[in-house]
C-alpha positions in Angstrom: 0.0 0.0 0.0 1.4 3.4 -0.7 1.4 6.0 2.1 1.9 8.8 -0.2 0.8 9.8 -3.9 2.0 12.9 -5.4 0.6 13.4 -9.1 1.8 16.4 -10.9 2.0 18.6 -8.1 1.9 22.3 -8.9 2.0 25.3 -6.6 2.3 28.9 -8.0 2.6 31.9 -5.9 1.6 34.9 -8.2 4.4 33.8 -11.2 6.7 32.2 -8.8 6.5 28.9 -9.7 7.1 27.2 -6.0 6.6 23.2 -7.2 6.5 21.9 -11.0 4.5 19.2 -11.6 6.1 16.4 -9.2 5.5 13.3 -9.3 6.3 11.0 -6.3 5.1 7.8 -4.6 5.9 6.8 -0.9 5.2 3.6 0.0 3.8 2.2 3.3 6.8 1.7 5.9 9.4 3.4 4.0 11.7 6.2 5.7 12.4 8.7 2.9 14.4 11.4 2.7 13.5 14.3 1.1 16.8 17.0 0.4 17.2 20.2 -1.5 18.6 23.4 -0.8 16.8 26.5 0.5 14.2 27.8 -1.5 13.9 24.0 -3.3 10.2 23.8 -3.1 10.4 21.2 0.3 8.5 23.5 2.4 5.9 24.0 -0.3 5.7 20.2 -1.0 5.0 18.8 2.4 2.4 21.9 3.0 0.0 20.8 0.4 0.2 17.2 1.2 -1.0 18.1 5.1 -3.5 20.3 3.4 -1.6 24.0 4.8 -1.5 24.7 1.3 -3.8 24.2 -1.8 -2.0 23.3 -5.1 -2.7 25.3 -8.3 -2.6 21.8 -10.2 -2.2 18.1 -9.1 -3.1 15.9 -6.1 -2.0 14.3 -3.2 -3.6 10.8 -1.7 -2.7 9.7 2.3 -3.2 6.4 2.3 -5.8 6.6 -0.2 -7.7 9.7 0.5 -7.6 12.8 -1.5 -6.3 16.1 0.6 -8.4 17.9 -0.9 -11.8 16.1 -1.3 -10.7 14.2 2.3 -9.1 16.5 4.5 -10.4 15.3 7.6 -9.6 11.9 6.5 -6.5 12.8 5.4 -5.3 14.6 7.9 -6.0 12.2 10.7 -3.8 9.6 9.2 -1.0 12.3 9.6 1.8 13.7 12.0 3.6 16.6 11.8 6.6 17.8 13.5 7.8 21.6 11.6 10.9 23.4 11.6 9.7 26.6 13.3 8.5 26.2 17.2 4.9 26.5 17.5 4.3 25.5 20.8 3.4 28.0 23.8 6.1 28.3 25.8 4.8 28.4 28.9 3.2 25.2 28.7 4.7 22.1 30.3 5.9 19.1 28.1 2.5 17.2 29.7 -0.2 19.7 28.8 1.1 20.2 25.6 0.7 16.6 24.8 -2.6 16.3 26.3 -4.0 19.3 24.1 -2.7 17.9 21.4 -4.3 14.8 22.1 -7.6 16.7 22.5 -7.1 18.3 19.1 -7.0 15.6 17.5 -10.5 14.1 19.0 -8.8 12.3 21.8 -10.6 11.8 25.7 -9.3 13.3 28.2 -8.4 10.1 29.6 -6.7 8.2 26.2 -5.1 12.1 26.0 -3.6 11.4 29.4 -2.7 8.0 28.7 -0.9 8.5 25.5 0.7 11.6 26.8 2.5 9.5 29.3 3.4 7.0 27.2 5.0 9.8 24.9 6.8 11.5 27.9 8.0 8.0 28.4 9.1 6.8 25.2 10.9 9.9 24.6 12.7 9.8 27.9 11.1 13.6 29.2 9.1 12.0 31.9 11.7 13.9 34.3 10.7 16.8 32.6 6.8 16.8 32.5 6.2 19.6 34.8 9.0 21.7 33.0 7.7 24.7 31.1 8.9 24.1 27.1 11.2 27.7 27.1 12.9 26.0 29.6 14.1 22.8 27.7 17.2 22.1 25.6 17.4 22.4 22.5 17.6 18.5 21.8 14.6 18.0 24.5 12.5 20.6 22.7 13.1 18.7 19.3 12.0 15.3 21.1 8.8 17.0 22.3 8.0 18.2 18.8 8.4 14.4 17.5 6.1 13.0 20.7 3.5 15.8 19.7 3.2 14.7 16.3 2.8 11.2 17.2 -0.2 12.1 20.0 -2.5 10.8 17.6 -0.7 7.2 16.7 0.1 8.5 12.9 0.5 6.0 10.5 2.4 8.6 8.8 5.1 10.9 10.5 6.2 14.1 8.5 9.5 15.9 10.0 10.6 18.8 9.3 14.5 19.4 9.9 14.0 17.6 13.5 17.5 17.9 14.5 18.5 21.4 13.4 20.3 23.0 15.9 20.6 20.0 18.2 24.3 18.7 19.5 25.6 15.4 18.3 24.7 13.4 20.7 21.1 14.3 21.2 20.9 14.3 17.2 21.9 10.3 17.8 19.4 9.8 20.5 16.5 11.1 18.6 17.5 9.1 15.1 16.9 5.6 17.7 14.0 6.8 18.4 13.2 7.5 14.8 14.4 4.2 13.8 12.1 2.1 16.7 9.0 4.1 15.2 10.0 2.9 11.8 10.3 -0.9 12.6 7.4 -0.8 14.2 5.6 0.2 11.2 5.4 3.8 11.0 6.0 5.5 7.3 8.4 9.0 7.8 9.1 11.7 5.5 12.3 13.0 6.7 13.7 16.7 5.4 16.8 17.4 6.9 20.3 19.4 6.0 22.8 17.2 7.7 23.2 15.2 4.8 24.8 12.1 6.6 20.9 11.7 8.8 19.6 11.4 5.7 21.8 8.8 4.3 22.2 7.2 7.9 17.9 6.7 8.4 16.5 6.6 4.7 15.9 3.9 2.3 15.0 6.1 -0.4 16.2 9.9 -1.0 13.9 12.4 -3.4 16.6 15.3 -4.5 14.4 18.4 -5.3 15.7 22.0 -6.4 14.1 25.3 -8.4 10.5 23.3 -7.5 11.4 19.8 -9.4 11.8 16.3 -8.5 15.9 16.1 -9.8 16.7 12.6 -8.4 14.9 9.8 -7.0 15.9 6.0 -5.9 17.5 4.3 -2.8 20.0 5.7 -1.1 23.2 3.4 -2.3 21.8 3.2 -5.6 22.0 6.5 -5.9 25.7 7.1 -4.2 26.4 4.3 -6.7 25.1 5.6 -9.7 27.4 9.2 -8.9 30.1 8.0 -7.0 33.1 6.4 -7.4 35.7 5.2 -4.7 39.2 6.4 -4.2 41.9 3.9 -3.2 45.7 5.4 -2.5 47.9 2.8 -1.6 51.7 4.1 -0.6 54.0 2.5 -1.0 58.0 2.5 0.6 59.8 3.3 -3.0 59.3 5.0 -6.3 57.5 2.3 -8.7 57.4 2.1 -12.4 54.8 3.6 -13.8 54.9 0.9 -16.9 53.9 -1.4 -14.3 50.3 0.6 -14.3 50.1 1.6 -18.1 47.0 -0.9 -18.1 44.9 0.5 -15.8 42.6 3.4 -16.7 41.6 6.4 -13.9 45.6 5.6 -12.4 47.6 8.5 -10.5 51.3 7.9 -9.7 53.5 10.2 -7.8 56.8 9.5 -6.1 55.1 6.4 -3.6 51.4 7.5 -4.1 49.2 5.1 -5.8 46.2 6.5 -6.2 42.9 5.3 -8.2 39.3 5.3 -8.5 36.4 2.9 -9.8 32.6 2.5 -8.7 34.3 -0.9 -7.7 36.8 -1.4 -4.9 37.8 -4.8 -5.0 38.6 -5.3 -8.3 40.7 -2.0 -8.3 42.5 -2.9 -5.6 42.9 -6.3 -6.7 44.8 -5.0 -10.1 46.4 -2.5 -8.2 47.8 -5.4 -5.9 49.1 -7.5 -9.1 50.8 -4.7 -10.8 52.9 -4.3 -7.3 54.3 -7.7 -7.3 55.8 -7.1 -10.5 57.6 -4.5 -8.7 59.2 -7.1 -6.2 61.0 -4.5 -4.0 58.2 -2.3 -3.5 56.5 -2.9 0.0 52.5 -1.7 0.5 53.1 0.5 3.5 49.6 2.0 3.8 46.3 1.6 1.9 43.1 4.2 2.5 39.8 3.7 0.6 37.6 6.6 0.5 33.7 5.7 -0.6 31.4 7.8 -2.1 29.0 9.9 -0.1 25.3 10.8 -0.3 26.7 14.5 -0.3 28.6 14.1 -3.1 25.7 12.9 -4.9 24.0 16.0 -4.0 26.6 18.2 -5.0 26.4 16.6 -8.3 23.0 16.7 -9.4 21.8 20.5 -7.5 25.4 21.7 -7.9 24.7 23.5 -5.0 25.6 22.6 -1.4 22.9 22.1 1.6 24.4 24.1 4.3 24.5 26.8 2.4 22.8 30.0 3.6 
């Protein structure tokens, strides 16, 4: 079953043209990543498929139903965690779960019940009675994440969830992420710390200037862009004549240095040309893979971070 269908999305803002015409299918239990840099269309994208925004052309299904002919049924099937804080502040971590839980149609009793269970699972039980300005950083992202998931989603849409949390809490909250998706949870993940994305997702959707650049699974994709670098040193000069077979080939002084979507093979090769050279020792050998950055970089040409 798919948990997402995007047909020929379009969103215009006066003649700004925000998204045009993606096309994009998520299926049930999948964590995808969607990446782009700012101003992509991302925003735009995930606001008309929890019905914040109307598209100018196009649809989008949850689960089946129509955003805009279903909204209600829609909607309930969703969770959403944003970028910007829009909690009150002076709220503690309980209460604003148990609104939530109101909001979305739940007793005041299940609202209590599956607040705890939030506070629990997400390790702020300590903090309950704290008021949410008070929080860290990392325990304000975790609250966002337990909000969304107040009303048991089946599918969880996050917004840059770790931005401007440290390392370690960033760690904490993707084991978290992970446990919801083995237990059966769909997530639509945007982030800009490239290595979340290709750390948690299965597939990656690469969008820029409102189009849908690149889409596939995540190695696939660092596959299809990527090659890996292998520099083997070595303790003397070799000859180069040695190498004059192999393609993509660097030598300089004792630096061997080569690249090929294939590592074994290359090093293999690399390996038999040495013994022809039988007083040259390997002294070192470093393979460097391919990233999901780097595939990125190569089909936006620009890079995340950047402001």
């Amino acid at each position: 079953m798919l948990a997402a269908q995007i047909y020929q999305l379009k969103k215009n803002y006066g003649k700004l043209e925000a998204l045009k015409g993606i096309d994009l299918e998520i299926p049930s239990g999948e964590f995808f990543g969607l990446l782009g840099p700012n101003g992509a269309g991302k925003s735009t994208l995930i606001n008309c498929m929890t019905g914040l925004v109307k598209p100018s052309e196009g649809k989008v299904k949850i689960f089946g139903h129509e955003v805009q002919k279903e909204p209600q049924a829609a909607k309930s099937l969703i969770g959403f965690s944003p970028q910007e804080v829009n909690v009150d502040r002076f709220f503690n971590l309980r209460k604003t779960l148990e609104f939530q839980g109101g909001f979305h149609g739940l007793s005041t009793q299940l609202a209590k019940k599956r607040a705890q269970e939030m506070l629990e699972q997400f390790g702020l039980v300590q903090k309950a009675k704290e008021q949410f300005f008070r929080l860290s950083g990392g325990m304000q992202k975790r609250l966002l994440v337990a909000r969304a998931l107040m009303s048991q989603p089946k599918l969880l849409i996050l917004d840059e969830p770790t931005a401007g949390v440290d390392v370690g809490q960033r760690h904490e909250l993707w084991k978290h992420l992970k446990n919801l998706n083995q237990d059966g949870t769909t997530i639509l993940l945007t982030t800009h710390y490239i290595d979340e994305a290709e750390h948690l997702c299965e597939r990656i959707g690469i969008i820029n200037h409102g189009k849908l650049l690149e889409l596939g699974k995540t190695q696939d994709l660092i596959n299809k862009y990527c090659e890996t670098k292998v520099s083997v040193q070595v303790d003397r000069p070799v000859k180069k004549e040695h190498f004059s077979h192999l393609d993509n080939i660097q030598i300089k002084d004792q630096n061997i240095e080569a690249s090929s979507p294939r590592v074994g093979p290359l090093l293999e090769k690399i390996l038999n040309a040495l013994r022809q050279d039988s007083e040259a020792r390997v002294l070192d050998v470093q393979v460097q893979k391919g990233n999901l950055e780097e595939v990125f970089l190569k089909v936006t040409g620009e890079n995340l971070k950047k402001d």
